[in-house]
C-alpha positions in Angstrom: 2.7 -7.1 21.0 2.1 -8.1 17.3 3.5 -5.9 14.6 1.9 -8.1 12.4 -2.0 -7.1 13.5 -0.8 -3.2 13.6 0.7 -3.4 10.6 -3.1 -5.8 8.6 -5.2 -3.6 10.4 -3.8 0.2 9.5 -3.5 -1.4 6.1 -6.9 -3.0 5.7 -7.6 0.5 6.5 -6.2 1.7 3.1 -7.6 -0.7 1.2 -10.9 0.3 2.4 -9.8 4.3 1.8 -8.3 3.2 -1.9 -11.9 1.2 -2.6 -13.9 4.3 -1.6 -11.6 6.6 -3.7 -12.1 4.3 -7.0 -16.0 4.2 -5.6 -16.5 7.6 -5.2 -14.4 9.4 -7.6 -16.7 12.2 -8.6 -17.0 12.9 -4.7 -16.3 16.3 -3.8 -12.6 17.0 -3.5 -12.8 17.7 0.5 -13.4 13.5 0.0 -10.6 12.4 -1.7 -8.7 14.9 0.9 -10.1 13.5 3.7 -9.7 9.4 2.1 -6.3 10.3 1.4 -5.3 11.4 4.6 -6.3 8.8 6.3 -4.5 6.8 3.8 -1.5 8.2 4.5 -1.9 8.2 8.0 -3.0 4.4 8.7 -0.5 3.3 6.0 2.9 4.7 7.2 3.6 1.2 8.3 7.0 1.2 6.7 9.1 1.1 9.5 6.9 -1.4 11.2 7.3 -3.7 8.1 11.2 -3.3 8.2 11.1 -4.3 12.2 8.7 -7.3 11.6 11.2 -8.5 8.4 14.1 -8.1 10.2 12.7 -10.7 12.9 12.3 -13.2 10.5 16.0 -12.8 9.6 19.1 -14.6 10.8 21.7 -12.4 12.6 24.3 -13.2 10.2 22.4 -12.0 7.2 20.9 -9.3 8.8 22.8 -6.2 7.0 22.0 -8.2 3.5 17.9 -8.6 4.6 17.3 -5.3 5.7 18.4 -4.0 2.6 16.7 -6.4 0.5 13.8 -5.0 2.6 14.6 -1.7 2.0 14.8 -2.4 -2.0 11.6 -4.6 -2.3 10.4 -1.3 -0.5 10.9 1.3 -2.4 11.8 -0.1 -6.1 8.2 -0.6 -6.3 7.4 2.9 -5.9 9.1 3.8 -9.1 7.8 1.4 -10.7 3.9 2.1 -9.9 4.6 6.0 -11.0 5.5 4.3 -14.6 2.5 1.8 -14.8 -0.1 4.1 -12.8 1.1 6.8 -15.2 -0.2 4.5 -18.6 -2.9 3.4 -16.8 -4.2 6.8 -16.2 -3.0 7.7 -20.2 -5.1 4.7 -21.4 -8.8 5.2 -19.6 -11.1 6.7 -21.4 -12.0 9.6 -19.8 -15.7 9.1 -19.8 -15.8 11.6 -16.5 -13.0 13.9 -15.3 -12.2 11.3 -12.6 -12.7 8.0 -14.6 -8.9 8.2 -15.0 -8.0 8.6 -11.6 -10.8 5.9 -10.5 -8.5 3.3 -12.8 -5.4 4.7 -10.4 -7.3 4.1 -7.1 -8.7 1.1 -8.4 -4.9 -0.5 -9.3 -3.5 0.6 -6.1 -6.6 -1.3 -4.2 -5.8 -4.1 -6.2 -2.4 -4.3 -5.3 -3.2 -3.4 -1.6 -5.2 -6.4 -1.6 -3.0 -8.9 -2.8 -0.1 -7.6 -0.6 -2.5 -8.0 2.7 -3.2 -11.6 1.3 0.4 -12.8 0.7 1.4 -10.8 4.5 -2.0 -12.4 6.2 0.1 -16.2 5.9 4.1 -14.5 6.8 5.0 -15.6 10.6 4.0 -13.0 13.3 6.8 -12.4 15.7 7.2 -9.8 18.4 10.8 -10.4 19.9 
């Protein structure tokens, strides 16, 4: 009944998939396939997100706070292509992968600190 736990857990479950990628980024590439599959798998919580937001919202601002939802949503994503795309442009690339490691690396950084900041937001299930 808590879209909260669904939504820690499938993502906890990314974080641990982005820290193996970063970890083991000279694995073979049936690996990273495997890791980032099950990324994309346990962290399609999107919709989730947008339900557990909108029960936080008053009714009267409801249109306004699901699409703020939506925007804080999605504007990030074009955003990360830009800064994963320097990021990857300024590693050296010691290895093949070392590149791509600082990539994984960013995104578990950032998976991280949104767990965090969600871990304290108020768990509702109406």
């Amino acid at each position: 009944k808590s879209r909260k736990r669904l939504i820690l857990a499938g993502n906890a479950v990314v974080l641990l998939c982005l820290m193996l990628l970063w970890w083991q980024a000279d694995a073979p590439p049936i690996v990273g396939v495997i890791l980032l599959m099950t990324a994309g798998f346990f962290g399609s919580s999107f919709a989730i997100v947008v339900a557990h937001g909108r029960t936080l919202i008053p009714p009267h601002l409801m249109g306004r706070g699901v699409t703020l939802l939506n925007l804080f949503g999605i504007a990030p994503v074009g955003l990360a292509q830009i800064l994963t795309g320097r990021i990857h442009d300024a590693t050296p690339a010691l290895t093949p992968s070392a590149p791509f490691a600082s990539v994984f690396l960013f995104f578990a950084l950032l998976t991280a600190a949104g767990l965090l900041a969600y871990f304290f937001a108020h768990d509702r299930a109406d």
